[in-house]
C-alpha positions as CSV (number, residue, x, y, z in Angstrom):
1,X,54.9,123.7,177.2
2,X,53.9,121.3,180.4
3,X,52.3,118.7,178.1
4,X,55.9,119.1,176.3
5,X,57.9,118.4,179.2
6,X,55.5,115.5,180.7
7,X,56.0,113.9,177.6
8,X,59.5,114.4,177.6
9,X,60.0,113.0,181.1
10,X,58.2,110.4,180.0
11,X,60.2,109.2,177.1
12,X,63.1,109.3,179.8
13,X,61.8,107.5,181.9
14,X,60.9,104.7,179.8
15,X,64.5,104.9,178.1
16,X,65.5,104.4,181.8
17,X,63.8,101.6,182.9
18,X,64.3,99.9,179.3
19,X,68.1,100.3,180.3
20,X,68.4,99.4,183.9
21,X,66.2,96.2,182.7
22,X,68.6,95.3,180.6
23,X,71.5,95.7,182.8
24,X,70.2,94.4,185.9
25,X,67.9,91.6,184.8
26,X,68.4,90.1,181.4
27,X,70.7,88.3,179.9
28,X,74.0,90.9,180.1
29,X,73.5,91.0,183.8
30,X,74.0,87.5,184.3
31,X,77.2,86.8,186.2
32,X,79.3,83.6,186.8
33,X,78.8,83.9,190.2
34,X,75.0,83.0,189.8
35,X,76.4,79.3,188.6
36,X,79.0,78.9,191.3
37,X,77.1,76.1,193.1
38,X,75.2,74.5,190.3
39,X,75.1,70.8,188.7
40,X,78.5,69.4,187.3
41,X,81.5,71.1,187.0
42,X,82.2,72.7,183.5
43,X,85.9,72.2,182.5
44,X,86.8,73.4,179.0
45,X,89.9,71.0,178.7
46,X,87.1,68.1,179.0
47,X,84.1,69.7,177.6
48,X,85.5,71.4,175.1
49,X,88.5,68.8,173.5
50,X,88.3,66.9,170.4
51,X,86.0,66.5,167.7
52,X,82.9,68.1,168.9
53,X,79.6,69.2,166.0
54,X,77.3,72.0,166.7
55,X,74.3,73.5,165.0
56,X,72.4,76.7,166.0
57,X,70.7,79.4,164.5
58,X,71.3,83.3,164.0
59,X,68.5,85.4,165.1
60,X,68.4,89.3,163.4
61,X,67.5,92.6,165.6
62,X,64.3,92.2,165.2
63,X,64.2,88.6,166.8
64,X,63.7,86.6,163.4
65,X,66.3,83.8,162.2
66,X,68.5,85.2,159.6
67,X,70.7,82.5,159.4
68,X,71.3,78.6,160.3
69,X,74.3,76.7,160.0
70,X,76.4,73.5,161.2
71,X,80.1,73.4,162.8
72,X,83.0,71.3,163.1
73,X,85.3,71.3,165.7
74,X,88.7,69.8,166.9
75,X,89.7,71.2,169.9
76,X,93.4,70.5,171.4
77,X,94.5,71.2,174.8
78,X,98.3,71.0,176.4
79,X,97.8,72.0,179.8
80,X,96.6,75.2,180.1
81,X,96.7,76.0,176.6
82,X,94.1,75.0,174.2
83,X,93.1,75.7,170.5
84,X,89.8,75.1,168.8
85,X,89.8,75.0,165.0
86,X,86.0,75.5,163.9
87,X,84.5,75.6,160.3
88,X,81.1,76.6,160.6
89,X,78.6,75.7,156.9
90,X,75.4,78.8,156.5
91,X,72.4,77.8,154.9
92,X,73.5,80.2,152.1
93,X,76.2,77.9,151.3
94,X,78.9,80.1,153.0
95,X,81.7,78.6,155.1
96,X,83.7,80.7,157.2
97,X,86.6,79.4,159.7
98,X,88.3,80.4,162.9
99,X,90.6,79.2,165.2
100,X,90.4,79.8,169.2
101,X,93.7,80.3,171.4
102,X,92.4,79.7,174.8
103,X,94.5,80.3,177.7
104,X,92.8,78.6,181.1
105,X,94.0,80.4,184.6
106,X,94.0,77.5,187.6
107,X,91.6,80.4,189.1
108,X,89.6,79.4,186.3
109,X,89.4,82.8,184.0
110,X,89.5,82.0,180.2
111,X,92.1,84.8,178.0
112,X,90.8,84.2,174.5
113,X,92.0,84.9,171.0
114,X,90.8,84.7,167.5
115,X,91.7,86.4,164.3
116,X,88.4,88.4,164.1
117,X,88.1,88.8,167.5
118,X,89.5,92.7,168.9
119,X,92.2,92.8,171.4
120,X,91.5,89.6,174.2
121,X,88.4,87.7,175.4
122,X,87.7,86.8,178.8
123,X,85.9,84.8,180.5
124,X,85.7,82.7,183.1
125,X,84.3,79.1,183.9
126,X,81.9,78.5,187.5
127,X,79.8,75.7,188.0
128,X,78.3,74.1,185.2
129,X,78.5,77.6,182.7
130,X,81.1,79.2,181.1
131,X,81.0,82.9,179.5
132,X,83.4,85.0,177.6
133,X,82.9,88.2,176.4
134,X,84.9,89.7,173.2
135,X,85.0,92.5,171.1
136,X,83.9,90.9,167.1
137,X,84.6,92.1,164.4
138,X,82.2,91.4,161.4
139,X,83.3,90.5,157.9
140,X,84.2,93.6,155.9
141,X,81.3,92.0,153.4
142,X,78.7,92.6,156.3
143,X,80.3,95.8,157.5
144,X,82.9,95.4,159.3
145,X,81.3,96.3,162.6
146,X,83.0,96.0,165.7
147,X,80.2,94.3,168.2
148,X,80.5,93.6,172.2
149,X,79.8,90.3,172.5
150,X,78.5,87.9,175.5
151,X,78.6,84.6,175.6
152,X,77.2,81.8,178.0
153,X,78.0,78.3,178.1
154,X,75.3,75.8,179.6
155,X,76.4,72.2,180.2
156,X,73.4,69.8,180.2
157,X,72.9,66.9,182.0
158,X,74.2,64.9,179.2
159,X,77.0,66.6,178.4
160,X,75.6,68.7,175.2
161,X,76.6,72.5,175.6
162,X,73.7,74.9,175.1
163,X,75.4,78.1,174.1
164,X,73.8,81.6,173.9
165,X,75.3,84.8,172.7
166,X,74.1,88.2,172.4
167,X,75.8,90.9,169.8
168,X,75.7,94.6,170.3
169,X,76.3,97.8,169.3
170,X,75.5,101.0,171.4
171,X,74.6,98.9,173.6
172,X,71.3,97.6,171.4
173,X,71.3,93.8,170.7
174,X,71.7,93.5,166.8
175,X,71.9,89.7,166.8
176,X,72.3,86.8,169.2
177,X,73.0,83.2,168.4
178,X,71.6,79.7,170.3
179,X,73.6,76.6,169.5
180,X,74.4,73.2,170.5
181,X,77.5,71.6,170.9
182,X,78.1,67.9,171.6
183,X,80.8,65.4,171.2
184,X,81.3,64.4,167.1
185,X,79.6,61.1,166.5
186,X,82.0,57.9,166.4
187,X,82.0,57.8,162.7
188,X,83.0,61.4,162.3
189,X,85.9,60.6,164.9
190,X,87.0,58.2,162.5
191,X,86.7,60.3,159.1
192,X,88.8,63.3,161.5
């Protein structure tokens, strides 16, 4: 019965430290605080406006690519107010599309909205990062999960946005995505 409940204790611990890991030092725990005082300022209404590409990959739970695609944007702001149309092309020859409402507070929190996206995203913009975190809801297709989702915003140097996001459910990561995004070339501007 001892060797039982070593083991047992064991197994908790582990399950304990695996957790407070991943709530106190990876990517979740991040906080837009941490950016406050770095690099250039990010400002979705600049940043994010116009005809912008992006291409990333999907990585699967088990930390392989399941998926690659390419996006266009067009991204519209009126003040506050913004929306960003994006079609986004799989490497299965899917397409699927989705249209941001984005709502920027002069405190600089982000109220988000999207048609497969649960109840409101928010987020909030500090320093040169931007997150937002959302409830998604996946295609009935793939199962029509509901997953917590977190995602970061990195502006470069340049002006390309690295973005990273990290889907879960249970709290266990079940997919994450890394993209760029970048203004549209000139002659996709002109083809718009």
């Amino acid at each position: 019965m001892d060797a039982f409940l070593f083991m047992a204790l064991g197994a908790l611990a582990m399950i304990a430290l695996t957790w407070a890991r991943s709530r106190y030092a990876g990517f979740v725990a991040q906080t837009p605080e941490d950016y406050a005082a770095s690099g250039e300022v990010f400002d979705i209404r600049t940043h994010l406006n116009g005809p912008i590409i992006c291409e990333g990959v999907i990585y699967g739970p088990l930390g392989r690519v399941s998926s690659r695609f390419v996006g266009e944007f067009e991204c519209q702001w009126e003040g506050n107010k913004g929306v960003m149309n994006e079609v986004f092309y799989y490497n299965d020859g899917s397409e699927q599309t989705r249209a941001w409402n984005l709502t920027l507070g002069n405190d600089g929190k982000i109220r988000a909205t999207a048609s497969d996206v649960v109840g409101e995203g928010t987020g909030q913009q500090s320093g040169d990062t931007v997150q937002l975190k959302y409830k998604f809801k996946l295609p009935d297709s793939d199962g029509g999960h509901v997953l917590d989702t977190v995602d970061w915003m990195y502006l470069a140097p340049n002006g390309t946005i690295v973005n990273r996001s990290q889907f879960r459910k249970y709290g266990l990561k079940v997919a994450e995505l890394v993209a760029t995004m970048r203004p549209a070339p000139a002659e996709m501007k002109r083809a718009a």
